[in-house]
C-alpha positions as a Markdown table, in Angstrom:
| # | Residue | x | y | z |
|---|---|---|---|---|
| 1 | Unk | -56.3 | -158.1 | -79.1 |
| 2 | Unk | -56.0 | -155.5 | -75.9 |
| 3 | Unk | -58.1 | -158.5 | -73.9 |
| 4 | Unk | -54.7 | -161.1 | -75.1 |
| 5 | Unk | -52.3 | -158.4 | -74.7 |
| 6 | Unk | -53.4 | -158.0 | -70.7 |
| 7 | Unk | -52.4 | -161.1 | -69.7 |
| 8 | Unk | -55.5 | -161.1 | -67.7 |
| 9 | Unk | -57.8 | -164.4 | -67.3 |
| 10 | Unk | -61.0 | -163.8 | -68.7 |
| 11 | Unk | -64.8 | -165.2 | -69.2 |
| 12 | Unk | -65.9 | -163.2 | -72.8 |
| 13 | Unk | -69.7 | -164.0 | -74.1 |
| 14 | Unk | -69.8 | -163.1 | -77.9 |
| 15 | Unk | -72.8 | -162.8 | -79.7 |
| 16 | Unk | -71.2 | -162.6 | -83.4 |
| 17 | Unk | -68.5 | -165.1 | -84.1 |
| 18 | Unk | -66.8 | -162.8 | -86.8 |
| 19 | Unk | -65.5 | -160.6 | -83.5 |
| 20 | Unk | -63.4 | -163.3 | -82.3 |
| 21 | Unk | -59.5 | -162.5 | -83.6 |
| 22 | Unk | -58.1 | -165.1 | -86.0 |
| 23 | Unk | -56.5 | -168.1 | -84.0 |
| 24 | Unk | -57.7 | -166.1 | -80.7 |
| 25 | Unk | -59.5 | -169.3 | -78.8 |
| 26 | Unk | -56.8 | -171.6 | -79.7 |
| 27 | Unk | -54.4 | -169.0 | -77.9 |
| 28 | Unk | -56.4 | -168.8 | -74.6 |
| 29 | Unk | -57.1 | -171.9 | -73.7 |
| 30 | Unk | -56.4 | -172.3 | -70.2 |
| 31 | Unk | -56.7 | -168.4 | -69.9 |
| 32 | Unk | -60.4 | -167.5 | -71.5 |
| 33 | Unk | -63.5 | -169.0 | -71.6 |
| 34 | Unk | -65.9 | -167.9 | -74.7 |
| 35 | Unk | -69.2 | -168.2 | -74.5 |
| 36 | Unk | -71.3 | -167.7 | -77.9 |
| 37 | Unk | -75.3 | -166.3 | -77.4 |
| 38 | Unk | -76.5 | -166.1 | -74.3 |
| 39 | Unk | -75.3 | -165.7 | -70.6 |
| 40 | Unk | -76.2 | -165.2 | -67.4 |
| 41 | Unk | -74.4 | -162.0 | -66.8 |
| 42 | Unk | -75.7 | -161.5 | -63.1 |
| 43 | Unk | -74.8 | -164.7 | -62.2 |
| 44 | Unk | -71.2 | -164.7 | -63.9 |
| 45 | Unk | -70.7 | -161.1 | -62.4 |
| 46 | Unk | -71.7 | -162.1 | -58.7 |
| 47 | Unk | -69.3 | -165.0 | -58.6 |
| 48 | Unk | -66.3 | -164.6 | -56.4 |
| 49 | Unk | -63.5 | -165.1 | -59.5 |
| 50 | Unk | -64.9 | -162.4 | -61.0 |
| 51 | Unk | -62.4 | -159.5 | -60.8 |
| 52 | Unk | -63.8 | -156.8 | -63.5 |
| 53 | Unk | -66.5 | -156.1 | -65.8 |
| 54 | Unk | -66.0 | -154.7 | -69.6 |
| 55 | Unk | -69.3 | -152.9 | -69.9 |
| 56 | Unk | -71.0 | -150.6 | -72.8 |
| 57 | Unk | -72.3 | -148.4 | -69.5 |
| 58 | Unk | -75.9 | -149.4 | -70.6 |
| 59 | Unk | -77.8 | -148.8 | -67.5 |
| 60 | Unk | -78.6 | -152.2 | -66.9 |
| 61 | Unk | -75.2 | -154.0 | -67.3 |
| 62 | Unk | -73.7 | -150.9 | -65.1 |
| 63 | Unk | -76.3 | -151.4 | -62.6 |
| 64 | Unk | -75.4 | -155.2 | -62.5 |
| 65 | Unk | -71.7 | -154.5 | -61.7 |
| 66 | Unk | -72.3 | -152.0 | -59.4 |
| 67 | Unk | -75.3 | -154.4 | -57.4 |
| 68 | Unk | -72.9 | -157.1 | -57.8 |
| 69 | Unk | -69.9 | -155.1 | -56.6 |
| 70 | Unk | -67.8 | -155.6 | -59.5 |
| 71 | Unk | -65.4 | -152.6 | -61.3 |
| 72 | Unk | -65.9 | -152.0 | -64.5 |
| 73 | Unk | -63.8 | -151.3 | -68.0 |
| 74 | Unk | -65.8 | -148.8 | -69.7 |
| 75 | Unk | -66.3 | -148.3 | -73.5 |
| 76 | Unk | -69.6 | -146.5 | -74.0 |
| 77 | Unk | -70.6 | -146.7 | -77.4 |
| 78 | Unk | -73.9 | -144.3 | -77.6 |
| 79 | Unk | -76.7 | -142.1 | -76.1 |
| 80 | Unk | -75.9 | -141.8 | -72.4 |
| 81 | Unk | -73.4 | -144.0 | -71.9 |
| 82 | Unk | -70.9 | -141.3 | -71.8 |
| 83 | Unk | -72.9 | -140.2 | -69.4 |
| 84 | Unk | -72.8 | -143.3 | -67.2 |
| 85 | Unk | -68.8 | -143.5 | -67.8 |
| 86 | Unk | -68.8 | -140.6 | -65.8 |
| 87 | Unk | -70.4 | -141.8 | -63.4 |
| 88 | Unk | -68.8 | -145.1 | -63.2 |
| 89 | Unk | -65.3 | -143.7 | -63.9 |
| 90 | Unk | -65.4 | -139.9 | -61.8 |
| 91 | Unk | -68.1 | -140.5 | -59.0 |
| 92 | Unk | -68.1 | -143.4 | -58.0 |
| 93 | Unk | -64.7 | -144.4 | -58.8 |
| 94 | Unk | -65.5 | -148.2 | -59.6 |
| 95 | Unk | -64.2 | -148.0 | -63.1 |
| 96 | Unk | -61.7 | -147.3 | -66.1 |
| 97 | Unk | -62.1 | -145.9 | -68.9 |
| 98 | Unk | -61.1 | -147.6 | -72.5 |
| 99 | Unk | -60.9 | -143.1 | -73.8 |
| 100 | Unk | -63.8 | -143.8 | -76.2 |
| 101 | Unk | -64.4 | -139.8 | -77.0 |
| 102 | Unk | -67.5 | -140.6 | -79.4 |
| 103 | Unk | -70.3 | -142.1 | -81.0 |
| 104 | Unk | -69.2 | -145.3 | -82.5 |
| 105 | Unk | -69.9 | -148.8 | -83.6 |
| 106 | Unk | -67.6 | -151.3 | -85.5 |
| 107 | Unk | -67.0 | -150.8 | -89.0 |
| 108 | Unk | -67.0 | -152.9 | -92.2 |
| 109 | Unk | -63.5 | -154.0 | -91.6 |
| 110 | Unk | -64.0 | -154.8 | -87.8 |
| 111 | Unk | -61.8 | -152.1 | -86.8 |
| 112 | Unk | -62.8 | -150.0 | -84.1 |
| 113 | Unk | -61.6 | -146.3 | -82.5 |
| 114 | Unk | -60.5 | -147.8 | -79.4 |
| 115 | Unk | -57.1 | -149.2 | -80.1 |
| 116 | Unk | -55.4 | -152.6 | -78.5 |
| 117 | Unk | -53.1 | -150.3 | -76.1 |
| 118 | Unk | -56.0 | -148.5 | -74.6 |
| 119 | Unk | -58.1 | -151.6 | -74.3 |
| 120 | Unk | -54.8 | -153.7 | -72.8 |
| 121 | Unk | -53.7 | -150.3 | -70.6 |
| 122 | Unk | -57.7 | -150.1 | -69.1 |
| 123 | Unk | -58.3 | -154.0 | -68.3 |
| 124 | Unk | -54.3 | -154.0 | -66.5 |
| 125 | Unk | -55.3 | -150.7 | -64.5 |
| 126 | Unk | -58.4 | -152.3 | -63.4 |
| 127 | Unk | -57.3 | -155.9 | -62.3 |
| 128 | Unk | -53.3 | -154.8 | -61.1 |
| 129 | Unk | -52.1 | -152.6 | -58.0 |
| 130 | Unk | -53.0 | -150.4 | -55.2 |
| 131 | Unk | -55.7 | -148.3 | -57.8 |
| 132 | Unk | -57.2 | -151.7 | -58.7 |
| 133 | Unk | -57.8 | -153.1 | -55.0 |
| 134 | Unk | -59.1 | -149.4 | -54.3 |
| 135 | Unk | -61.7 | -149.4 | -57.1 |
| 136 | Unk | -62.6 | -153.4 | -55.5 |
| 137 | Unk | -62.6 | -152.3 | -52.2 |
| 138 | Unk | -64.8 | -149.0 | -53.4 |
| 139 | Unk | -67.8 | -151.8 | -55.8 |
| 140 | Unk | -67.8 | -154.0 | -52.6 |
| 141 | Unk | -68.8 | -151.0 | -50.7 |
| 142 | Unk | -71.8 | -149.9 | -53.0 |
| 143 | Unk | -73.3 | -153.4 | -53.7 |
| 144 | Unk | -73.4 | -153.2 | -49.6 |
| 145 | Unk | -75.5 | -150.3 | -50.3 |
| 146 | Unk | -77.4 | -151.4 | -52.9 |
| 147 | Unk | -78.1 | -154.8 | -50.7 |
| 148 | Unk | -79.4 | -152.5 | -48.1 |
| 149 | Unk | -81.7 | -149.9 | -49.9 |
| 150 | Unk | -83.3 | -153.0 | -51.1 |
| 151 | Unk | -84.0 | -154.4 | -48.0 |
| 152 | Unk | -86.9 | -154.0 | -46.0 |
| 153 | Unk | -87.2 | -150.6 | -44.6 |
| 154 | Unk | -83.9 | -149.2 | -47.4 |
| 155 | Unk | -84.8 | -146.1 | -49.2 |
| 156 | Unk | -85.8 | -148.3 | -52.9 |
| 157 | Unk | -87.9 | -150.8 | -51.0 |
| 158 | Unk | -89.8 | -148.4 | -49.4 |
| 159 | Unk | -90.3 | -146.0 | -52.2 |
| 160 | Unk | -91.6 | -148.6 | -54.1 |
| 161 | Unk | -93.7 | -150.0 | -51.5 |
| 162 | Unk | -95.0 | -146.2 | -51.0 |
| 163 | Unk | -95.0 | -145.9 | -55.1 |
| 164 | Unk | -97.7 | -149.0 | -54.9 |
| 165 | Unk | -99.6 | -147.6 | -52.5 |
| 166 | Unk | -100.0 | -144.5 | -54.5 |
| 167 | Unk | -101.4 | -146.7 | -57.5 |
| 168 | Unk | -103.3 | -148.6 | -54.8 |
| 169 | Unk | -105.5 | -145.4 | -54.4 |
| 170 | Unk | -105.5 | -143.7 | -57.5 |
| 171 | Unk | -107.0 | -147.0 | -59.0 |
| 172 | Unk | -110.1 | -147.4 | -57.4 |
């Protein structure tokens, strides 16, 4: 409902049908695409349309924004992904936060902690204004990094190149 109430376009992949809001597709059409099962995320985020991510902050998914230079809407759920809020939302200041405070999960009745406003409030902070186009500008700048510490010669190719090495000899 916070998704509609943004007035924000949207690409949403569901895995569980029973998630969708009643009447919720035949209200976005033209505005939202759902995909059900699978997706490829990378691909989808590294497209040039794409203007934000809603991400868990599981490692992965917030590395794939981040490589991909894309902001992020954050609603960590468990474990570390507080942690990785922080870092998304206070360090590197690629991301808002949807207030999630604690350990969570949906409940028998599908309701959840996080209510419509904040949800709505997060993904409008994200995509609209000069914060928005600072937190872009800011994702664009790290997947630049990313791009390069990959690269030949960048700090992660090399210490995995030196990492291999290191297996190299202690194998024989």
């Amino acid at each position: 409902m916070g998704l509609e109430a943004s007035g924000q376009n949207f690409i949403w992949v569901v895995k569980k049908e029973d998630w969708l809001p009643e009447g919720f597709e035949t209200r976005m059409v033209g505005r939202g695409l759902i995909i059900r099962g699978w997706a490829p995320q990378v691909l989808i985020l590294d497209h040039e349309a794409i203007g934000g991510s809603l991400t868990h902050c599981g490692w992965n998914s917030t590395l794939e924004s981040v490589t991909t230079g894309v902001p992020m809407v954050t609603w960590p759920l468990s474990a570390e992904q507080f942690y990785n809020e922080k870092l998304v939302t206070d360090v590197l200041k690629i991301g808002v936060g949807v207030g999630a405070q604690e350990w969570s999960h949906w409940t028998e009745d599908k309701r959840s902690i996080v209510k419509r406003d904040d949800l709505k409030n997060a993904v409008t902070k994200l995509m609209v204004g000069e914060d928005a186009e600072e937190m872009r500008n800011r994702a664009m700048a790290l997947k630049e990094m990313a791009k390069r510490a990959t690269e030949e010669g960048g700090s992660s190719y090399s210490d995995l190149h030196a990492f291999l090495e290191e297996l190299k000899l202690n194998c024989h």
